[in-house]
C-alpha positions as CSV (number, residue, x, y, z in Angstrom):
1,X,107.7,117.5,168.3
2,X,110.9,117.7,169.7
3,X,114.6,117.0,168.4
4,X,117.4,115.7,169.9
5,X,120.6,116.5,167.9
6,X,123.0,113.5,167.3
7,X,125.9,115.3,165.4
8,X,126.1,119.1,165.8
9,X,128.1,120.6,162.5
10,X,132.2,119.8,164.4
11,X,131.1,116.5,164.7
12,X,129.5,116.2,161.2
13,X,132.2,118.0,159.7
14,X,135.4,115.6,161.6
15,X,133.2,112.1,160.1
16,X,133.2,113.2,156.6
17,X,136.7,114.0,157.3
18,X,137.0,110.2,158.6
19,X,135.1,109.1,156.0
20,X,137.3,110.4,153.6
21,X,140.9,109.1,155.2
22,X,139.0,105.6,155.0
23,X,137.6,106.0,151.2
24,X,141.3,106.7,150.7
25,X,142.9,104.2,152.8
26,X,139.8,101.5,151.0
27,X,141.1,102.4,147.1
28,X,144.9,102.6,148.2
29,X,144.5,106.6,146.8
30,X,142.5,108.1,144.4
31,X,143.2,105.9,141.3
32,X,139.9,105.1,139.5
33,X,138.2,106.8,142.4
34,X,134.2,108.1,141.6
35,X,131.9,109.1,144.4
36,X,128.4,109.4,143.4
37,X,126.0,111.1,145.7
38,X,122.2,109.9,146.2
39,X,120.1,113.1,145.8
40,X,119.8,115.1,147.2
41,X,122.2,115.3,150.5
42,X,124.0,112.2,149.9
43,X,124.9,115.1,146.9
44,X,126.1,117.3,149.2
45,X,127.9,114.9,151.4
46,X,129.4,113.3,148.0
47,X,130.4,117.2,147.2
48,X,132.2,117.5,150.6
49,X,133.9,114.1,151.1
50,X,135.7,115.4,147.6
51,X,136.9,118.3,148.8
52,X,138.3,116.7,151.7
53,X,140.1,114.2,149.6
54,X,141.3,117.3,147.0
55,X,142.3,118.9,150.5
56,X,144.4,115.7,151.3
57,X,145.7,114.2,148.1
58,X,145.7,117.5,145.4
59,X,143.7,115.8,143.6
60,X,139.9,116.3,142.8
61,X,137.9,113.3,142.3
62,X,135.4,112.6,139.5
63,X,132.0,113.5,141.6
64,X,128.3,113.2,140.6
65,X,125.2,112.5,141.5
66,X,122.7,109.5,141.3
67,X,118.7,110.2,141.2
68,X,117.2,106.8,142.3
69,X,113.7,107.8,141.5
70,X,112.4,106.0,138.5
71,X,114.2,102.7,140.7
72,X,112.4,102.9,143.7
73,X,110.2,99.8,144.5
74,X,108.1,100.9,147.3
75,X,106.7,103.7,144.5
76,X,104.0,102.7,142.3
77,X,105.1,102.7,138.6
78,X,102.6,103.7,135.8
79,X,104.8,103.1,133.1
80,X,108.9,101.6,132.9
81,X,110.2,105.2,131.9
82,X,113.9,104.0,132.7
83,X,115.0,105.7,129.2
84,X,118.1,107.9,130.0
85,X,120.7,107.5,132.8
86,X,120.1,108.0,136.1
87,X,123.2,109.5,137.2
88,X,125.0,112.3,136.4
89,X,128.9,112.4,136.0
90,X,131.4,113.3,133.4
91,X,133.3,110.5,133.0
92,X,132.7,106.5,132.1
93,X,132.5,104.5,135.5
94,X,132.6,101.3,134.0
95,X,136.3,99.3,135.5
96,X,135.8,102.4,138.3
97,X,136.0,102.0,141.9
98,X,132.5,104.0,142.8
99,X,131.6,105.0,145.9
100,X,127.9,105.8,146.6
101,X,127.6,108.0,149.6
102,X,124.3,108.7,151.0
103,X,122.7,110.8,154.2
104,X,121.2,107.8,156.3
105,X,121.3,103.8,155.7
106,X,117.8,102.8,156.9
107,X,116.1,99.8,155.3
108,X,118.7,99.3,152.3
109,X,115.9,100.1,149.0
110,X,117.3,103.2,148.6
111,X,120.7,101.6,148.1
112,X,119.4,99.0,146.0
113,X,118.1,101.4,143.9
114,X,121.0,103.0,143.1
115,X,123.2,100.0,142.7
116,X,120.3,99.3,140.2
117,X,120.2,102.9,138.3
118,X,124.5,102.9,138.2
119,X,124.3,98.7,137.0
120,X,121.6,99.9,134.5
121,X,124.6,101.8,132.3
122,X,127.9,100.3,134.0
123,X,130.1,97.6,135.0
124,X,132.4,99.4,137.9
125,X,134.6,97.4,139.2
126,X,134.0,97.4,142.7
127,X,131.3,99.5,144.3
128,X,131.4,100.6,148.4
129,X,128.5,102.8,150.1
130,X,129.5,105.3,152.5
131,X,126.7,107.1,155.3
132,X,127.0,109.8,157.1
133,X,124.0,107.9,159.4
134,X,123.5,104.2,160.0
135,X,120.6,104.0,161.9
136,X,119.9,99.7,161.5
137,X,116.6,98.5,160.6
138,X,118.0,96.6,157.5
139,X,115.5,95.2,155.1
140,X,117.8,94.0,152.6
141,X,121.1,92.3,152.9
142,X,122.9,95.8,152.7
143,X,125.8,97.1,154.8
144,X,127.9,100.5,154.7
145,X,131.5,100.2,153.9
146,X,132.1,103.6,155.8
147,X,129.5,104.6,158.5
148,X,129.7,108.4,159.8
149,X,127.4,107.1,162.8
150,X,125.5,104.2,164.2
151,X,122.6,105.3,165.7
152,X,120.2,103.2,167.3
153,X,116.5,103.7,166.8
154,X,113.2,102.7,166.9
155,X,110.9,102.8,163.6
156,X,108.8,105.2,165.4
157,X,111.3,107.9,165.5
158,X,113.0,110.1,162.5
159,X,116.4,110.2,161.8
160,X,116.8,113.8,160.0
161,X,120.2,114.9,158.5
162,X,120.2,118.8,157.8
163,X,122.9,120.4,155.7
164,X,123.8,123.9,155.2
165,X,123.5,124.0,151.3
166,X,119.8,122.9,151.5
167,X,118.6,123.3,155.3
168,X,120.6,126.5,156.4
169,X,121.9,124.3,159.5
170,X,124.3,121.2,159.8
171,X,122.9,119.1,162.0
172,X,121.9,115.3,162.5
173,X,118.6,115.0,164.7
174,X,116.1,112.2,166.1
175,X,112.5,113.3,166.4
């Protein structure tokens, strides 16, 4: 199978750079800012958009993670085990601006799944999705409010985001 590499690790690295002048410029600073990352890159990504933000404002951003697992609707569920949080951050979101950032936007479950684990527990006050890939194919009414990348594909072909911390490369291919 062969790859052909979309965003090499510069190009990666200047969008969540973008992506996080835009978060900024979206919540007027970094009052009441939360970014929650969908595990497991949109974690990573989450990680490094607050970095960049610390690197621009001084000031580091409440940060976790959201595991949309026990949401999903295209899994078969034997039982509702939906007993604890699905997301992991130490402070209340509820009256927060969250951000969920994921890897790619595809058909939009996986974003309604996490809207659905972080509504489960709290009321934020505004919530905006940020990805690093948009790569169409919506199946639900679900846009990004910060897109790394538009990539236009066919369902046929993968969309595959690789990040050092997990994958030992940054890269965004197509196979």
């Amino acid at each position: 199978m062969s790859e052909r590499v979309i965003m090499d690790e510069s190009a990666i690295q200047r969008t969540v750079t973008r992506i996080a002048h835009e978060i900024l410029e979206y919540n007027k600073g970094t009052d009441n800012l939360i970014l929650l990352g969908i595990k497991t890159r949109g974690a990573f990504l989450a990680k490094r958009i607050q970095q960049k933000i610390e690197q621009i404002d001084e000031i580091a951003v409440p940060t976790g993670t959201i595991d949309i697992t026990q949401f999903r609707d295209d899994l078969e569920q034997t039982i509702n085990q939906v007993d604890e949080r699905s997301y992991e951050i130490d402070v209340n979101i509820t009256n927060q601006v969250v951000i969920i950032i994921d890897d790619v936007l595809y058909t939009g479950r996986t974003v309604r799944a996490s809207l659905d684990a972080v509504l489960q527990y709290a009321r934020p006050k505004k919530i905006g999705l940020a990805t690093l890939v948009d790569r169409g194919h919506r199946e639900l009414p679900i846009r990004a409010d910060f897109v790394g990348k538009n990539i236009p594909t066919s369902r046929e072909e993968d969309v595959s985001v690789y990040l050092q911390e997990i994958d030992d490369r940054n890269a965004v291919v197509i196979e």
